[in-house]
Residue, then its C-alpha position, 0 to 999 in steps of 0.5 A: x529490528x535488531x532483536x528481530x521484534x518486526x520482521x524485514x518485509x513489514x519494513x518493505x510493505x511500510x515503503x509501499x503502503x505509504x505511497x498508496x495512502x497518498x494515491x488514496x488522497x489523489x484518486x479520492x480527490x479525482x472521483x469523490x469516493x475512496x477507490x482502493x483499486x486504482x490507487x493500489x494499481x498506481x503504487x504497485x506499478x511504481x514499485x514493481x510488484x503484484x496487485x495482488x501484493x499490494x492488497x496484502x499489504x493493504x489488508x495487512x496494515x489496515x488490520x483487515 
């Protein structure tokens, strides 16, 4: 970060995107398949941003 090789906001989505890893976990547990929409709901509700936010950052960390 101090030579600006990784941008400020992939730090911030790297905050969100582990969290909703675990919402993963817990709504796959619930349903038995993975379902990415309620689990990113959950975690941009808890952070306070868009879901359409989160899905970018989803798409973005998962390389998508």
């Amino acid at each position: 970060m101090g030579k600006s090789l990784i941008p400020v906001h992939v730090l911030d989505w790297k905050v969100y995107y582990e969290p909703y890893l675990k919402q993963t976990e817990t709504v796959t547990s619930q349903y038995g398949k993975l379902k990415k929409t309620p689990a990113a709901d959950l975690t941009a509700e808890t952070y306070s941003v868009s879901e359409s936010s989160m899905f970018t950052v989803i798409a973005f960390m998962e390389g998508v």
